[in-house]
C-alpha positions in Angstrom: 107.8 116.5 88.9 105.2 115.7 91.5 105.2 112.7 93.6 101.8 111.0 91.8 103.7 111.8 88.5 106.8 110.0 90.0 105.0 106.9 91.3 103.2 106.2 87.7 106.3 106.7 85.7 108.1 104.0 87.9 108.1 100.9 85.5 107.8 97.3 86.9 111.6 96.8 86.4 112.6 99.8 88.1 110.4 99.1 90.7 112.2 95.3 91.4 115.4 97.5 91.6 114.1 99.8 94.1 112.8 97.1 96.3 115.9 95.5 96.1 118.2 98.6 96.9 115.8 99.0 100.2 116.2 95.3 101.1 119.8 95.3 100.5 120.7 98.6 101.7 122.6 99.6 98.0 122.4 100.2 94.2 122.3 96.8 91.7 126.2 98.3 91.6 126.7 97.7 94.5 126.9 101.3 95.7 125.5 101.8 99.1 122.2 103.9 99.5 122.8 107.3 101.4 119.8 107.4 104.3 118.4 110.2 102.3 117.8 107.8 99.2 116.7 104.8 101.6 114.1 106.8 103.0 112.7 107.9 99.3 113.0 104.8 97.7 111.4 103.3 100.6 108.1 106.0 100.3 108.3 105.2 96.8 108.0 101.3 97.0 105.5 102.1 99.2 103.4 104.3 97.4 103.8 101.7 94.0 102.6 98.9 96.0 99.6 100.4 97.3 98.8 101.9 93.6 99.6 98.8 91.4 100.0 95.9 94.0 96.8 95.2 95.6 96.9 93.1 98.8 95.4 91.4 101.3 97.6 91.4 103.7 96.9 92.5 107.4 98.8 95.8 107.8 99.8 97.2 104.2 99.5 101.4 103.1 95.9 101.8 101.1 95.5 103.5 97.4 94.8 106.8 99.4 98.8 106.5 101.2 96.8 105.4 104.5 97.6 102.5 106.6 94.9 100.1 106.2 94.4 97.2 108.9 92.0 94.3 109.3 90.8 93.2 112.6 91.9 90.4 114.7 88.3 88.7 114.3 88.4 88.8 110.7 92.1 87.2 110.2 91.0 84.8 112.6 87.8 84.0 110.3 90.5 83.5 107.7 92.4 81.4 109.0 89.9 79.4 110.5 88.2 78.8 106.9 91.6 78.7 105.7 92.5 75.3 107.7 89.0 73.7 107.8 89.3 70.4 105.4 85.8 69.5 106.2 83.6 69.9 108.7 80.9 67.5 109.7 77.3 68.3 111.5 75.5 65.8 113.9 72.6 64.3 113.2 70.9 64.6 116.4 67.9 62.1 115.9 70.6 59.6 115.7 73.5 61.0 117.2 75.7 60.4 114.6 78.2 62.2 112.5 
């Protein structure tokens, strides 16, 4: 089976278990995950999330497996619009708000 294959047989479900043996280190059994099967469940979490989990988050892996960034100015922007609860121009005939 190849590793696209894989990733779009994974179902949601299997998917929450995955992300929680890599969080947890071990199997819903409780069995603990040899490094081998950390290390490929963690490529395949990956490679879910950046196929059926869009995000907009600052560093995350891209559709195409690359590791997409934004840049500081434009998470700045974000926040900045983000926390804004209004904003208020002067009037500056009158000098007033």
């Amino acid at each position: 089976m190849q590793f696209d294959d894989l990733v779009s047989s994974i179902t949601p479900d299997t998917f929450e278990r995955l992300l929680q043996a890599v969080e947890l280190g071990k199997w819903p059994d409780g069995v603990k995950l040899s490094d081998q099967q950390r290390e490929h469940c963690i490529q395949l979490v990956m490679a879910y999330q950046a196929r059926y989990c869009p995000s907009d988050e600052a560093f995350r892996i891209g559709a195409d497996g690359q590791l997409v960034t934004r840049s500081k100015r434009d998470m700045k922007a974000e926040l900045k619009g983000e926390n804004t609860i209004a904003s208020f121009a002067l009037n500056s005939s009158t000098n007033e708000i």
